[in-house]
DRENDO-1510 file (C-alpha; in Angstrom, 1 decimal, always signed):
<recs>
REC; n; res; u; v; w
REC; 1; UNK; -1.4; -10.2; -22.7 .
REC; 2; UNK; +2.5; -9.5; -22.6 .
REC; 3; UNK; +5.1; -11.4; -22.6 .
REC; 4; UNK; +5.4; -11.3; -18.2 .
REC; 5; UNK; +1.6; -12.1; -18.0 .
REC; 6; UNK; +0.4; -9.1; -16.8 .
REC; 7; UNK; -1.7; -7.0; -18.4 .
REC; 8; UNK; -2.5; -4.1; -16.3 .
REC; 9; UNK; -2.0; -3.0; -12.6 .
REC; 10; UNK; -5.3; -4.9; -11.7 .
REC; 11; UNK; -3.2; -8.5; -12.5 .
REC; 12; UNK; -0.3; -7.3; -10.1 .
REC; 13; UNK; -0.9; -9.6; -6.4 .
REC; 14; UNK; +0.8; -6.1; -4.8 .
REC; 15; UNK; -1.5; -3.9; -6.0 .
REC; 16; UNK; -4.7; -6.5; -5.0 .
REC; 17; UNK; -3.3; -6.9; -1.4 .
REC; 18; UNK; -2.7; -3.2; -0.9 .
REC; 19; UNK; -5.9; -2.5; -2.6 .
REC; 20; UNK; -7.8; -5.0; +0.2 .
REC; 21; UNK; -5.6; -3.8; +2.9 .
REC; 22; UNK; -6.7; +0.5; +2.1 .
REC; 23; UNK; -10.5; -1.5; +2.2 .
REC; 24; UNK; -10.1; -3.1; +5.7 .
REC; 25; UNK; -8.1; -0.3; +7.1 .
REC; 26; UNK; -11.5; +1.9; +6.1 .
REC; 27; UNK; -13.7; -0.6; +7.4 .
REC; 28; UNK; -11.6; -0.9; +11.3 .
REC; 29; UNK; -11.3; +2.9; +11.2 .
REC; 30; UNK; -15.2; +3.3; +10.8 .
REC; 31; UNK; -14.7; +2.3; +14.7 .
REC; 32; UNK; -11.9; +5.1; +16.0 .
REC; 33; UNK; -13.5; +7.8; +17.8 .
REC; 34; UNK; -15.0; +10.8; +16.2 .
REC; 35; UNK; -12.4; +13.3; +17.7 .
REC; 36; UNK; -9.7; +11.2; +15.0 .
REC; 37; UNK; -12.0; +11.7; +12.5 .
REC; 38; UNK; -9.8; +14.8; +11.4 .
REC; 39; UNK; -6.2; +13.2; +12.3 .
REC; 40; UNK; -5.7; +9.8; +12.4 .
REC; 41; UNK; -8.8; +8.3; +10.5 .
REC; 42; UNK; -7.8; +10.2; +7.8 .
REC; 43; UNK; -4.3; +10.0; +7.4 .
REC; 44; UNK; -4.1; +6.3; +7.8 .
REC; 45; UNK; -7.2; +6.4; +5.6 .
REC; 46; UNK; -5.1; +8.5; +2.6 .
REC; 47; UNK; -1.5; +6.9; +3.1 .
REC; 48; UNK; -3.1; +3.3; +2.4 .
REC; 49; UNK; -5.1; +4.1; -0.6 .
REC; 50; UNK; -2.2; +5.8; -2.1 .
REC; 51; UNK; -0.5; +2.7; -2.2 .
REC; 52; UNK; -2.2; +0.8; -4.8 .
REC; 53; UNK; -3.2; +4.6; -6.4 .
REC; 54; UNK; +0.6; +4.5; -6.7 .
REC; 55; UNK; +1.2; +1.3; -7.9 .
REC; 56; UNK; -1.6; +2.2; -10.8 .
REC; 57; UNK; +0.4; +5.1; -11.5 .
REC; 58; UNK; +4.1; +3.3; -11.6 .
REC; 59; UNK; +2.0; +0.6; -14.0 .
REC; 60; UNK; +1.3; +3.6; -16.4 .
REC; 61; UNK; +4.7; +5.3; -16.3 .
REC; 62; UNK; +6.7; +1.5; -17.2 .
REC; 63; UNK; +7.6; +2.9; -20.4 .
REC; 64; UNK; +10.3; +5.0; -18.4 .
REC; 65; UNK; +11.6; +2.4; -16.3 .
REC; 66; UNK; +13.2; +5.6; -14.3 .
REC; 67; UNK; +10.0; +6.8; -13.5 .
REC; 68; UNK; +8.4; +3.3; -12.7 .
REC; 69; UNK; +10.8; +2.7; -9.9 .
REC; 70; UNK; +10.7; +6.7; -8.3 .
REC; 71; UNK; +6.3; +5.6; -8.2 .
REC; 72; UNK; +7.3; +2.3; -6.9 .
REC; 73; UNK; +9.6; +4.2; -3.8 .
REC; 74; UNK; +6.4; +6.2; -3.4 .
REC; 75; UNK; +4.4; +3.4; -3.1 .
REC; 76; UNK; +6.7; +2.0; +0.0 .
REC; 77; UNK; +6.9; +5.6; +1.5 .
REC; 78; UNK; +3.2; +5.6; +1.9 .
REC; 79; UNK; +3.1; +1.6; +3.0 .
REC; 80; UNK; +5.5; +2.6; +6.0 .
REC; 81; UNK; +3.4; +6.5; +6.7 .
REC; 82; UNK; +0.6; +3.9; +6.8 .
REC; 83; UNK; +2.3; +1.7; +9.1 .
REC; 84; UNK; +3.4; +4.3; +11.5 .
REC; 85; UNK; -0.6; +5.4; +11.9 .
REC; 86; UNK; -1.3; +1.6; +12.9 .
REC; 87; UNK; +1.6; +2.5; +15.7 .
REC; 88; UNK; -0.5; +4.9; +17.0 .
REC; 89; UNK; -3.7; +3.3; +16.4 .
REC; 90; UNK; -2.6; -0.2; +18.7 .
REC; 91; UNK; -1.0; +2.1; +21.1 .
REC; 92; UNK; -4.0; +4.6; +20.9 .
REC; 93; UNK; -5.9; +0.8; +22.1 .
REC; 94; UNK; -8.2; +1.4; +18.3 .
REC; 95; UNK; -6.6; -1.9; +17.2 .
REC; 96; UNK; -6.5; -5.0; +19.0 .
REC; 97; UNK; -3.3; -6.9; +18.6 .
REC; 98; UNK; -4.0; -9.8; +16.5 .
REC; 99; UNK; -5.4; -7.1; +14.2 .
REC; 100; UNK; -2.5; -4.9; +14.4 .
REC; 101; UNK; -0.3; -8.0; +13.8 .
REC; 102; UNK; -2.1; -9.3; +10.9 .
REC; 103; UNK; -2.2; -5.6; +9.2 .
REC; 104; UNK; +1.5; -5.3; +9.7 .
REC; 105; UNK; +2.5; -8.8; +8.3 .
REC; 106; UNK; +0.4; -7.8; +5.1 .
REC; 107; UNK; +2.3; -4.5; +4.7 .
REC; 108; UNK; +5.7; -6.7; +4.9 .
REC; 109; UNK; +4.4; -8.6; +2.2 .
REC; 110; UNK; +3.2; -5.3; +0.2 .
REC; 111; UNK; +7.0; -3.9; +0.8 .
REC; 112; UNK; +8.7; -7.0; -0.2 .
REC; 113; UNK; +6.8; -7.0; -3.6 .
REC; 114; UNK; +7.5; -3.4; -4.0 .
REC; 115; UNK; +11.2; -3.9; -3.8 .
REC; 116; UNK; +11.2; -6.9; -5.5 .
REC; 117; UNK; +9.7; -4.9; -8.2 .
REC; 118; UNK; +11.8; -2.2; -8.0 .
REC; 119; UNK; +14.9; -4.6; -8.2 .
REC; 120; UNK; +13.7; -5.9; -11.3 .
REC; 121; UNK; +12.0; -3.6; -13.0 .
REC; 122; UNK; +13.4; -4.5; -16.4 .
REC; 123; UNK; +11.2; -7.2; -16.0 .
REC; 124; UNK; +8.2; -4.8; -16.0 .
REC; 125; UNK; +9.1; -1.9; -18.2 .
REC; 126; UNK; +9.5; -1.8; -21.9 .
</recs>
C-alpha cells in the first residue's frame, strides 16, 4: 500500500461513486423509450461510464503528474456532458425529480472530488 493509502483506482471513493452512478444511470435508462435508444440512451450511457474509465486512466498516468490532472479535467468534462443528458432526460419527463435530484447531487460530489484531486495532485502522483 503507499504511503496516501491507496493502492489502485478501485480504493478511490470518486471513482466508486461514479462507477455506481454509470450503473444506475444504465439501469433508469433501461426505461427511456426505444426511439432514444440511438441518442440519448446512449450518450448519457457513454459520458457516465467514461468517468470512472477516466479516473482508471488518470490513476495509471500519476507518474506524470501533468498528465494525471489533463485525465482528471476529462473526467469532469464527461461528469458535466453527463449531466446535461439528465437535463434533457427530466425535461424529456424520463426522470422523475427526486431521481434527477439525487443523480445531480451525486455528480456534485463526483466534481468536487475531481477537483480536489486535481488541486492536489502532488498528493497522488509520484
Amino acid at each position: 500500500m503507499r504511503k496516501n493509502g491507496y493502492r489502485g483506482y478501485r480504493d478511490l471513493k470518486v471513482y466508486t461513486l461514479s462507477y455506481q452512478l454509470a450503473l444506475d444511470i444504465h439501469e433508469i435508462t433501461k426505461g427511456y423509450p426505444k426511439e432514444e435508444k440511438y441518442s440519448l440512451t446512449d450518450q448519457i450511457r457513454r459520458s457516465s461510464r467514461s468517468v470512472p474509465a477516466n479516473i482508471a486512466e488518470a490513476w495509471k498516468k500519476r507518474r506524470y503528474e501533468k498528465a494525471f490532472v489533463s485525465k482528471l479535467i476529462d473526467c469532469a468534462g464527461e461528469a458535466g456532458e453527463t449531466e446535461v443528458w439528465l437535463d434533457f432526460s427530466k425535461d424529456f419527463k424520463y426522470l422523475t425529480n427526486e431521481q434527477y435530484q439525487d443523480l445531480m447531487k451525486r455528480y456534485d460530489e463526483v466534481n468536487r472530488m475531481l477537483y480536489g484531486m486535481i488541486d492536489k495532485s502532488d498528493k497522488f502522483c509520484r
